[in-house]
N, C-alpha and C positions, 0 to 999 in steps of 0.2 A: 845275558847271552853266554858267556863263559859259563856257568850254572846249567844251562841247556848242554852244551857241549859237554861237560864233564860228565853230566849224567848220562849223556848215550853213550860214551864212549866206556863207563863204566861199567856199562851194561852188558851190551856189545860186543868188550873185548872177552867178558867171560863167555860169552856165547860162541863167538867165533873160534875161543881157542879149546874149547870143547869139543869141537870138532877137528879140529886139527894137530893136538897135544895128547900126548898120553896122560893116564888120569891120575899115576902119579905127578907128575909135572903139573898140570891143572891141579891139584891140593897144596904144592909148594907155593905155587902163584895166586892161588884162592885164598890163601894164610896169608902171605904176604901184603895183601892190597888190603884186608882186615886188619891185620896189625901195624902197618902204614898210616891208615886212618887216623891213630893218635899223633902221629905230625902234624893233620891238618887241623885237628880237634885243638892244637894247640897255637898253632899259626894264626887261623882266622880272626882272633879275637886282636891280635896285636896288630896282622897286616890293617883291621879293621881302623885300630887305634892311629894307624900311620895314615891312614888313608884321610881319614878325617881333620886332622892335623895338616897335611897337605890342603886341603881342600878347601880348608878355613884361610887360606895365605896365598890364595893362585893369585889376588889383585897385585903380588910381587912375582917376578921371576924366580923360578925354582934353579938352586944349583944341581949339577950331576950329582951330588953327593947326599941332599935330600932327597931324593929319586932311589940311588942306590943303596944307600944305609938300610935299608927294611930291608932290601932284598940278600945283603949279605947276611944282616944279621938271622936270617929267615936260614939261612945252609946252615948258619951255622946251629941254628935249634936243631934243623933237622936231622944234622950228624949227630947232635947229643943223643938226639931224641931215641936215631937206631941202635948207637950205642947202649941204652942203659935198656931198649925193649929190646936188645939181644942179652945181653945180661940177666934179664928178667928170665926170659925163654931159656934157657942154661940152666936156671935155678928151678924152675918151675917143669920143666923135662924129668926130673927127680922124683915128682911128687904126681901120683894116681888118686882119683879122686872115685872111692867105689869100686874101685879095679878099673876103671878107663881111663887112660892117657890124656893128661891136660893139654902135651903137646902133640900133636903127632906124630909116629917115632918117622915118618918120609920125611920128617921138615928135619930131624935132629940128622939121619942120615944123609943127608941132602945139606948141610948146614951150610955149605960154600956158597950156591948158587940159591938159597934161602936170602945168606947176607947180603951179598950185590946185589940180589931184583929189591931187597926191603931199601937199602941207600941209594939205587935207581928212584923207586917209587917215593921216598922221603925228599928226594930231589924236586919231583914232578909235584909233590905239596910245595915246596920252596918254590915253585917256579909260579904260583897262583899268585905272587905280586903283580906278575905282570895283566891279571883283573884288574885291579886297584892303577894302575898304570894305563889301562885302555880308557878306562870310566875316567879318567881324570884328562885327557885325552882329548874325549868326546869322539873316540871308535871301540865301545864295545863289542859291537857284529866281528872286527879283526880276529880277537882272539876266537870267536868260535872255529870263524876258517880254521884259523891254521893247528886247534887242539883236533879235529876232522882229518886235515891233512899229515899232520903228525899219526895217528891212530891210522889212517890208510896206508903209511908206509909201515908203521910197527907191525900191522898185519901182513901185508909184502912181504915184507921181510922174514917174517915166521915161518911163513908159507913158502916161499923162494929159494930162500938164501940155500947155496950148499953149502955146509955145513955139517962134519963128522955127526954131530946129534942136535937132537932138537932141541936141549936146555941151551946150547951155544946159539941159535939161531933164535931162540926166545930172548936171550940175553942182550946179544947184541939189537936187533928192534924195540925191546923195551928202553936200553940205553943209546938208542937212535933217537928216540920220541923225546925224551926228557932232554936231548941235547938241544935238536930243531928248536922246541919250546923252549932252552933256556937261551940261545940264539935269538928267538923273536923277542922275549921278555927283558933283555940286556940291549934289544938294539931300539927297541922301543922307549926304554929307562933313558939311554943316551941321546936317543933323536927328540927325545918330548918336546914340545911346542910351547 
């Protein structure tokens, strides 16, 4: 279920804000959610690890602390994570390959509001325990609602918000989305059954 959700809203969002983003801004955010991806590329494998570990020991009570430990330890990959792939993107902005730009020079101009939507969006991988929290659970359908209802305000929000520009109104509903879902994914981990 959360698999279904992630990928329309993956889809989707690049859809929708193609229409309503300038198309600089759309290549900031289109970069961003590519080079994001190596958070999840890196998370899955361990939340997978915890998950299974968990699941082998439900005939005990779980404490709040087996529940939460994946999930902090999960921010805290993810800050490395932006960390060392903005590092990367620094070094690699230097270097043309053929005469064309490996990085985008909008993403290098733009590097501010590059870095926030990249540790927004590193967040929204960190917050994919709370899968592994639904499925353990036994309410997977939960998270698709609310990754749906999360992605319908972050578009709201894009589209609405006044806001002097549209990277502030981008900003703030994408770090709307990742908060909501870190909200459900935290109340979930505490409330488990």
């Amino acid at each position: 279920m959360y698999d279904i959700g992630s990928a329309t809203t993956e889809v989707a969002d690049k859809y929708i804000l193609s229409l309503i983003v300038s198309p600089s801004l759309l290549v900031i955010y289109f970069f961003v959610r590519k080079i994001s991806s190596a958070t999840t590329i890196i998370l899955e494998p361990f939340y997978a690890s915890k998950f299974k570990d968990l699941a082998s020991i439900l005939d005990r009570p779980l404490s709040s602390s087996d529940l939460s430990r994946p999930l902090v330890t999960g921010y805290l990959v993810a800050a490395i994570s932006c960390v060392l792939s903005l590092m990367a993107i620094k070094v690699l902005s230097f270097i043309s390959l053929f005469q064309v730009e490996i990085i985008p020079s909008i993403v290098m101009s733009n590097i501010g509001i590059f870095s926030t939507c990249l540790f927004i969006d590193a967040s929204i991988a960190a917050n994919r325990w709370g899968r592994h929290i639904s499925l353990l659970n036994g309410q997977p359908g939960s998270l698709l609602i609310v990754r749906w209802l999360c992605f319908i305000i972050f578009v709201l929000v894009v589209m609405k918000l006044p806001a002097p520009s549209e990277t502030i109104s981008l900003t703030v509903g994408f770090l709307l989305y990742a908060f909501l879902e870190f909200v459900y994914v935290v109340s979930r981990t505490c409330t488990f059954k």
